[in-house]
N, C-alpha and C positions, 0 to 999 in steps of 0.2 A: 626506627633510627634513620637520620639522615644520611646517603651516603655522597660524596664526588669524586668524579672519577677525571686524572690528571695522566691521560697517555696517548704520543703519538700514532701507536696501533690501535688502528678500529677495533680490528679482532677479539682485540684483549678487554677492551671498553665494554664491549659486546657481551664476553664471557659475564666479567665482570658485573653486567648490567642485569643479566638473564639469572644468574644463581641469588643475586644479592632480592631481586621483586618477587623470587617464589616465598618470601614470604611476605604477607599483608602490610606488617608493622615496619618493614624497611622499604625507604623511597631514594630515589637517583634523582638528588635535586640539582645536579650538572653536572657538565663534563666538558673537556679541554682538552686540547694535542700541545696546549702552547702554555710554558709553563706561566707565561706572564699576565694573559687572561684567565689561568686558575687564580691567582694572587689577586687581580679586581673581582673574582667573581666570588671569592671565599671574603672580601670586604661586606660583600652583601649579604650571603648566606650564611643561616645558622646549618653548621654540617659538626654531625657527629665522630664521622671513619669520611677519612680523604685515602684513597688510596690512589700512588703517585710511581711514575716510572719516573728513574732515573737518567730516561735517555731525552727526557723532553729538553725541547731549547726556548729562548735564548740563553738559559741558563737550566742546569739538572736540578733534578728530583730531591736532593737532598739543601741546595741551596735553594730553594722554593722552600723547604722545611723549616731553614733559619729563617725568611726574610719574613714569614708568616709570624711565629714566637716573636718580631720583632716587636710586629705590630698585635700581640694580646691572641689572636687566630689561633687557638689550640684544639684542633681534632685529635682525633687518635689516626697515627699513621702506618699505612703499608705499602710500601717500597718494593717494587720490582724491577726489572732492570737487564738486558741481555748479556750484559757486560756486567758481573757482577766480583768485583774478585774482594776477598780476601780487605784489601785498603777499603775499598767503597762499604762492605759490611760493617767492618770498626767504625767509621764516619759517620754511619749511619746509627750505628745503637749509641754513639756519643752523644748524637742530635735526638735522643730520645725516641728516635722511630720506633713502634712496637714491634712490626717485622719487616723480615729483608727475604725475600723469595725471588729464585732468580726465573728469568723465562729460556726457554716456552713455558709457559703457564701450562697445567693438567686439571680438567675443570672437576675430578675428587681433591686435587689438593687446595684448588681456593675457595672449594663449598669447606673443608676443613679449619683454612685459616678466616676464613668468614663467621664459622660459630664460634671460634677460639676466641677473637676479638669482639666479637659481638656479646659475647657470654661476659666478658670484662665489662664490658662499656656497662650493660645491665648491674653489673656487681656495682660498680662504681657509683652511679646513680641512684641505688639502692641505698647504700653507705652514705650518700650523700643525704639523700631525702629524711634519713634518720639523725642524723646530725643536725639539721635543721628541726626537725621535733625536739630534739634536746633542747637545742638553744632556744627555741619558743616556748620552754617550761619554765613556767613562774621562780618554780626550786634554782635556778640557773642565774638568777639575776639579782643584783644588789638592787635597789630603788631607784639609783641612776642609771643605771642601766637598761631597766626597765621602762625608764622614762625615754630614752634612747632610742633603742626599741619602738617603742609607739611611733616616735617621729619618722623611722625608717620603713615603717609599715604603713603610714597617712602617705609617706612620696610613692610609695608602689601603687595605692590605691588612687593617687592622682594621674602614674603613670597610664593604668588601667581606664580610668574616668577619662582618660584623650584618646586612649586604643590603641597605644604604641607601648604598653607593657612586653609584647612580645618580639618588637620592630627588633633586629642586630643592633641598634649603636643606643637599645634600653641599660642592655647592661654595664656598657661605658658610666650612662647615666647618673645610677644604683654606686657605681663606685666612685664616685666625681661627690656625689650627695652624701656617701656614707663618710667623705673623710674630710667635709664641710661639718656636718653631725657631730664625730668625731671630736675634732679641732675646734670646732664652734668659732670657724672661722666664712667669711665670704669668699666668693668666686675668686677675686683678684688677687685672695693673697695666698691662694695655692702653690705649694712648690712643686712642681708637675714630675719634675726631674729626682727630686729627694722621697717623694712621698707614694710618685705613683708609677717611679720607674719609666716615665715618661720620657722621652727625648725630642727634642725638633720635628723628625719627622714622623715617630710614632704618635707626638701628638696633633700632628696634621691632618694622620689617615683617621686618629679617633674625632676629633672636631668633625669630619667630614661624613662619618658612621652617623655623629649623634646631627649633625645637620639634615640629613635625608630622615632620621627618625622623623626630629622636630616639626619637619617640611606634612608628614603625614597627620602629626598632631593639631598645627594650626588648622591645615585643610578640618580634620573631624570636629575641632572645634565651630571652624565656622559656620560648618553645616547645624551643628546644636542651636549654634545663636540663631540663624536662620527659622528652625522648628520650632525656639522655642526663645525670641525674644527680651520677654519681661522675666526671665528666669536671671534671679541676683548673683548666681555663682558661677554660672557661664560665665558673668560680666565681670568677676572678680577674676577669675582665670584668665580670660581674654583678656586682662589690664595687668595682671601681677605676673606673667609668664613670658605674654607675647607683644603686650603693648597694643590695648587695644584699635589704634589708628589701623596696623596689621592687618588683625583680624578682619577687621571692619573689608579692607580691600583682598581678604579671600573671598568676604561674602559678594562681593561686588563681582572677583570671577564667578565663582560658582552660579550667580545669577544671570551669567553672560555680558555684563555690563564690559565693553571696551574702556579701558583706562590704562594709560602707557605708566601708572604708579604699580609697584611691584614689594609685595612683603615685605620686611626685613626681619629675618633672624636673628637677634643677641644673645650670644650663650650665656654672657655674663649676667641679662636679665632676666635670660630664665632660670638659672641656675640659683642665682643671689631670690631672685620670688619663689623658685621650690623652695628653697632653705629657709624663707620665713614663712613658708606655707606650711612644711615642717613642724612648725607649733602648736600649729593649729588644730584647732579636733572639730569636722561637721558633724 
């Protein structure tokens, strides 16, 4: 499991950092004193357990909580805090935190609340992954929906086929796509605000997630066209995703060519070409 760690005490970071890597399967993929570079750093990373002090600034531990939920960013949370009374814990389990532990820290009690939650996260994932077996069961599907299906399963494998199935702004993507799918509607006439609970600026931070995907996807594709030329489906992707002029001028960086012409991203053209890629079956 992924973990990050959001606290102006080294100490605790430290604690934190040494019980959580004694095991293989958990890694510390960052950490912060400042609650406002956790908040861009959790835009990048996928993290499973953020565990956060309440004393961090410019703003606390618990409003770092909201402004993440704001934006989609859901770990599971642990809360500490030197100051911890009574108001800050209610506030806290309101905001969904899973615990609230005050400090000093005692490194039996956070190897304790570390299996406690960690034993959750595995449950939940578990429950999860079976759920997903369900619903990929034949027995589960009317004929349109199965037909559904298939098309939600061709964009995962396209996402896959650019190398950005696993990038943080895939799954923005996945749910952008599945309610195109859905609606059987295009890019433009999404209600961002009705459908996906989107607002102004949550939908700024997700454009901005699935940008930096895209940005990795052109780049691997244009590496393909480079390898591999006279291949028809590179060139259909290159043209129905990203436009191939694009592409064309990653290939031109990656080959070192100076040219003051630079990409262009359109969400709406790649989104509006997955969604008729979507029909398609290679």
């Amino acid at each position: 499991m992924n973990f990050y760690l959001a606290d102006p005490n080294e100490a605790n970071r430290n604690l934190f950092q040494e019980l959580i890597e004694r095991s293989f399967d958990n890694y510390v993929v960052g950490q912060s004193s400042s609650a406002s570079q956790a908040y861009l750093d959790l835009l990048e990373l996928r993290v499973d357990i953020m565990v956060i002090s309440n004393d961090l600034t410019p703003y606390d531990g618990i409003e770092l909580v909201r402004r993440l939920r704001d934006v989609n960013s859901r770990p599971r949370f642990i809360l500490t805090g030197t100051k911890i009374t009574p108001e800050i814990r209610e506030a806290a389990y309101r905001e969904n935190i899973d615990i609230v532990v005050a400090a000093p820290l005692q490194p039996i009690e956070v190897k304790h609340l570390l299996q406690l939650i960690g034993g959750y996260v595995n449950m939940t994932n578990r429950l999860a992954a079976i759920y997903e077996l369900a619903l990929a069961s034949p027995a589960s599907y009317q004929r349109p929906q199965s037909a559904q299906r298939k098309r939600i399963d061709h964009v995962n494998s396209v996402l896959m086929f650019l190398g950005i199935a696993a990038e943080t702004g895939s799954e923005d993507i996945r749910r952008i796509v599945k309610l195109m799918v859905d609606q059987n509607i295009n890019f433009a006439a999404i209600n961002f605000e009705r459908d996906l609970q989107m607002n102004d600026h949550t939908k700024k931070v997700v454009f901005q997630r699935i940008r930096r995907s895209l940005k990795a996807g052109i780049t691997n594709l244009a590496t393909m066209c480079l390898d591999y030329p006279e291949n028809d489906i590179l060139l259909e992707y290159a043209n129905n995703l990203f436009e191939y002029q694009n592409v064309h001028v990653e290939m031109q960086r990656l080959q070192g060519d100076e040219t003051p012409a630079k990409s262009q991203i359109s969400l709406q053209h790649f989104f509006d070409g997955l969604w008729q890629e979507s029909f398609r079956e290679r």
